[in-house]
C-alpha positions in Angstrom: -42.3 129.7 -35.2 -44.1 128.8 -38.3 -43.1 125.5 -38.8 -45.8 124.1 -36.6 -48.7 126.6 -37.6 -51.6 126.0 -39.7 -52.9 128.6 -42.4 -56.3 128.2 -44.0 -57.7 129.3 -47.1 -61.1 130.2 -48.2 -62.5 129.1 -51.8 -65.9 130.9 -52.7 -66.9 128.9 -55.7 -68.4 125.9 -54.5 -72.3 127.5 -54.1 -74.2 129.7 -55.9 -74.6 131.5 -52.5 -70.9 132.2 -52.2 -70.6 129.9 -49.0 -66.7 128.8 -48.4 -65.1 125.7 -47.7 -62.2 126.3 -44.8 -59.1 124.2 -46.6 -56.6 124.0 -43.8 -52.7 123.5 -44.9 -49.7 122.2 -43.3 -46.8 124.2 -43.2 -43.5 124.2 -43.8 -43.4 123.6 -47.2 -40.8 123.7 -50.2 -43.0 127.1 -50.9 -43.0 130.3 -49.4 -46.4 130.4 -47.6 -47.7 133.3 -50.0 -46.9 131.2 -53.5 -48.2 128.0 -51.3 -51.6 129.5 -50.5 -51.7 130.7 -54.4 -51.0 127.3 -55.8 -53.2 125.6 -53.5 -55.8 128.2 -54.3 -55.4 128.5 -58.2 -56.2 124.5 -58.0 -59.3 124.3 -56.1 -60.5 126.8 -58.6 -59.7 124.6 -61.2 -60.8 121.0 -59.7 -64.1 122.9 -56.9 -64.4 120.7 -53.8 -67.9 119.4 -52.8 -68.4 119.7 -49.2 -69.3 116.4 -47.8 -73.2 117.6 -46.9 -73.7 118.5 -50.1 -72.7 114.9 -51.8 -75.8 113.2 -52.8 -76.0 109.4 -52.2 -78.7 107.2 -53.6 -79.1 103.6 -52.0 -80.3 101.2 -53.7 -80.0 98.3 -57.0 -79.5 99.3 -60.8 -82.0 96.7 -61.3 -84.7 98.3 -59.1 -86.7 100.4 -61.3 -87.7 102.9 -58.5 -83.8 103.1 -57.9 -83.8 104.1 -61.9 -85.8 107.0 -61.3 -83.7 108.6 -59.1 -80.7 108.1 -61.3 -82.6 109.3 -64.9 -83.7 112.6 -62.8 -79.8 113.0 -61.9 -78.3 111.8 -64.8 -81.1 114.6 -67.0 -79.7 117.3 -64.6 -76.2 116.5 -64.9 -75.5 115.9 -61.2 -73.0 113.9 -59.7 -74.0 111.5 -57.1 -72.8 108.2 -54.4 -74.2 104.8 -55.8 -74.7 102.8 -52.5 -75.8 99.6 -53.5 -77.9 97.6 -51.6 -78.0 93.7 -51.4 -82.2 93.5 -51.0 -81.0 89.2 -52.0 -79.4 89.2 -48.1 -81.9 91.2 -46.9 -79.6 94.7 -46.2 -82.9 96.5 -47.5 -84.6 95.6 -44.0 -81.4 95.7 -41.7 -81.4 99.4 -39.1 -78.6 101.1 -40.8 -81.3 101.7 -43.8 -84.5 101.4 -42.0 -83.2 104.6 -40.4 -83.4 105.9 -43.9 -86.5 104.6 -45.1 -88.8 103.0 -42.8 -90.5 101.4 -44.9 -87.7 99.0 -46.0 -87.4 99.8 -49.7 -85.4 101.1 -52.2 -84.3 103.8 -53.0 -83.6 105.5 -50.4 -81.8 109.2 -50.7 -79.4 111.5 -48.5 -78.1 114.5 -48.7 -76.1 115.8 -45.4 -78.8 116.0 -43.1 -81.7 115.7 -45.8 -83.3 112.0 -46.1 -85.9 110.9 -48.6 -87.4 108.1 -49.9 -90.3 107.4 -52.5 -88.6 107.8 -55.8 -90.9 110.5 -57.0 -90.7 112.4 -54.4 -86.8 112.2 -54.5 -87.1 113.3 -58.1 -89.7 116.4 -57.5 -86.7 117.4 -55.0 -84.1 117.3 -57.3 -86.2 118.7 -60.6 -87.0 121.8 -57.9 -84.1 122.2 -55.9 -81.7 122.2 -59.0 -83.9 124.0 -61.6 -81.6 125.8 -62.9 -79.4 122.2 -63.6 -79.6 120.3 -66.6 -83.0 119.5 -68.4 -85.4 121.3 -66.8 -88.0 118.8 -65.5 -90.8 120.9 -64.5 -92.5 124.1 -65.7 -93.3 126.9 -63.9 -96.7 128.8 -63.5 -100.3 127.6 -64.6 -98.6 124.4 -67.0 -97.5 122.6 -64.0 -101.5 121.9 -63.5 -101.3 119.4 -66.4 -97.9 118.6 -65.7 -98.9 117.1 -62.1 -101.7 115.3 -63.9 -99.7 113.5 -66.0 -97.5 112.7 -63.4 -100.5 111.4 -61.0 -101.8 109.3 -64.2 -97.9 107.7 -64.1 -98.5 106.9 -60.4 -102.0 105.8 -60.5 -103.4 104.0 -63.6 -99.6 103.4 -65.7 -97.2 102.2 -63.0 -99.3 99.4 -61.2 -100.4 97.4 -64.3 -97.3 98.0 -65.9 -95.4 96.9 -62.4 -97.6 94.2 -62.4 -96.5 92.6 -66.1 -93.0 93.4 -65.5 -93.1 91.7 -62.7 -94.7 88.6 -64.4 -92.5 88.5 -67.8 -89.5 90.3 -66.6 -88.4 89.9 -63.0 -90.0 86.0 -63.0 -88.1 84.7 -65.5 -84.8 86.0 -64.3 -85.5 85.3 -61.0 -86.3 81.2 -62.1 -90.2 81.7 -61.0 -92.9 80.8 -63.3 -95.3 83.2 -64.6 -98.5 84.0 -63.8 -100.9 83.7 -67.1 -104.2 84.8 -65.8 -102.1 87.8 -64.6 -100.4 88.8 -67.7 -104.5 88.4 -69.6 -105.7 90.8 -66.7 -103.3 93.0 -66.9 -102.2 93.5 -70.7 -105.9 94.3 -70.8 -105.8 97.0 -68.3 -102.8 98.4 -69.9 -104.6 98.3 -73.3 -107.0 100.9 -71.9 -104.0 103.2 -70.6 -102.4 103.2 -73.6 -105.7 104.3 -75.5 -105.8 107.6 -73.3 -101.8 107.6 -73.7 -101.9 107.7 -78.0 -105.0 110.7 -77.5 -103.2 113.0 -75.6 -99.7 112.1 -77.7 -101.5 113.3 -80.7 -102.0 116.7 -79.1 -98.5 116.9 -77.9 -95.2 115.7 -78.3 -94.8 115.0 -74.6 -97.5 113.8 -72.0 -96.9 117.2 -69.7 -96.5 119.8 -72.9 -94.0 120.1 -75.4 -91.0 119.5 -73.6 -90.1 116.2 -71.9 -90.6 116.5 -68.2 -90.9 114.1 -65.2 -93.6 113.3 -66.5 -92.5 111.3 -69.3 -89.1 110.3 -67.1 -91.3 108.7 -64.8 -92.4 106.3 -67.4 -89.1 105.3 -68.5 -88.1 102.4 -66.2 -91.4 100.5 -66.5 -91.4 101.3 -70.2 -87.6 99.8 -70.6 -88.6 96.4 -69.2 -91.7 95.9 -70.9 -90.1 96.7 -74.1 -88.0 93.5 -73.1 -91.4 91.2 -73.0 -94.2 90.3 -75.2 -96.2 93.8 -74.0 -94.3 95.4 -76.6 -96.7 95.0 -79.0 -99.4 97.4 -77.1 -96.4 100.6 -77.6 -95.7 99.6 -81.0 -99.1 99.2 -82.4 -99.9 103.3 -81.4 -98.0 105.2 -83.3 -97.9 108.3 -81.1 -97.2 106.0 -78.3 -94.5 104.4 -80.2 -92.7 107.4 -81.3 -92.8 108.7 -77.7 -91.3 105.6 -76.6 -88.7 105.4 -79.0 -88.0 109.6 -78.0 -87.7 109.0 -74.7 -85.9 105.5 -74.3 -82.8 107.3 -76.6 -82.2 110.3 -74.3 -78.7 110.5 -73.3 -79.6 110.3 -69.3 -81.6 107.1 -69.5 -78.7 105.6 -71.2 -76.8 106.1 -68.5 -79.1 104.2 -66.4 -79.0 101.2 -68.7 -75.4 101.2 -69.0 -75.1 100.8 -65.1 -76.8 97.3 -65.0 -74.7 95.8 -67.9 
């Protein structure tokens, strides 16, 4: 008796590896089973269905400019992904259900199925690798990713904590109602004056810290870079001109607008 079977069909375009997804459908229907399994067929070919393991989710705040990172890197290599947002005011950053993600109590924090990251540049050195072939492609292959991962260790290392560091003082303070720290800002302008000196040499030898082609490298930057465009700090981008133009090339791209748009 049919009317209280189950048929299943098998669509082989959701990986590049060919893997299936088992779609399991109720029958009777107004169809005959053969033009029922062909409609239903002819649509997931149309409209592919993402098997839940392979949905991406990123925890975190729009405002958090680690969280940013992640979402530049996905937005550059056109990938969809789950916006989790989490409430760090009420403390939801610290509470198990996230702790079991990242330990350490920050965000971001990523998942995918059983995959879980944190440490946004890590997250994006997973993505740029694992979906090479997506999007803008982030890294590049063979004896250039030498300087590449230079220029990425320089973002870490000597850009990100005096440029943290300021944000913190003329961006986050102020919204947050908390004064700022003068002898801070002095300190740290004047460490970032240095950065930026070795920042407007190797931008006059090419168009993009890694090479010639924007990279995570350069993506890296742009959080920290959008907020202290916002501040008096401004002034040391603008008054380099390779800096400047590099600032003004990257800040436009398509992807980072996206990330912008999400906090409005």
């Amino acid at each position: 008796m049919l009317g209280k079977c189950r048929y299943f069909i098998t669509c082989r375009r959701m990986e590049p590896s060919g893997e299936g997804i088992m779609l399991y459908i109720p029958y009777p229907t107004p169809l005959g089973i053969t033009q029922y399994l062909s409609s239903v067929q002819s649509f997931l070919y149309r409209n592919p269905v993402k098997k839940m393991a392979e949905i991406m989710k990123v925890h975190g705040s729009v405002i958090s400019t680690a969280t940013q990172r992640v979402f530049a890197c996905l937005n550059e290599k056109e990938l969809e992904f789950e916006f989790i947002p989490i409430n760090m005011a009420v403390g939801e950053h610290k509470k198990d259900s996230f702790l079991a993600i990242n330990p350490f109590g920050q965000v971001p924090a990523f998942e995918q199925g059983d995959l879980k990251l944190f440490e946004s540049r890590a997250i994006t050195q997973y993505i740029a690798h694992g979906y090479a072939d997506k999007g803008t492609t982030l890294i590049i292959p063979g004896r250039p990713m030498a300087t590449l991962s230079v220029w990425m260790e320089v973002e870490a290392h000597q850009f990100d904590p005096v440029a943290s560091k300021l944000n913190w003082e003329l961006f986050f303070k102020p919204m947050f109602g908390m004064p700022t720290d003068n002898a801070a800002v002095e300190e740290n302008e004047a460490k970032l004056t240095k950065v930026l000196d070795v920042y407007e040499a190797r931008l006059a030898q090419s168009k993009y810290l890694g090479g010639d082609i924007f990279t995570l490298a350069d993506l890296h930057h742009l959080p920290n870079i959008s907020c202290a465009m916002k501040t008096q700090v401004k002034k040391l981008f603008d008054s380099r001109p390779h800096v400047s133009a590099w600032v003004a090339d990257i800040t436009s791209r398509p992807a980072w607008c996206k990330v912008v748009a999400m906090g409005k």
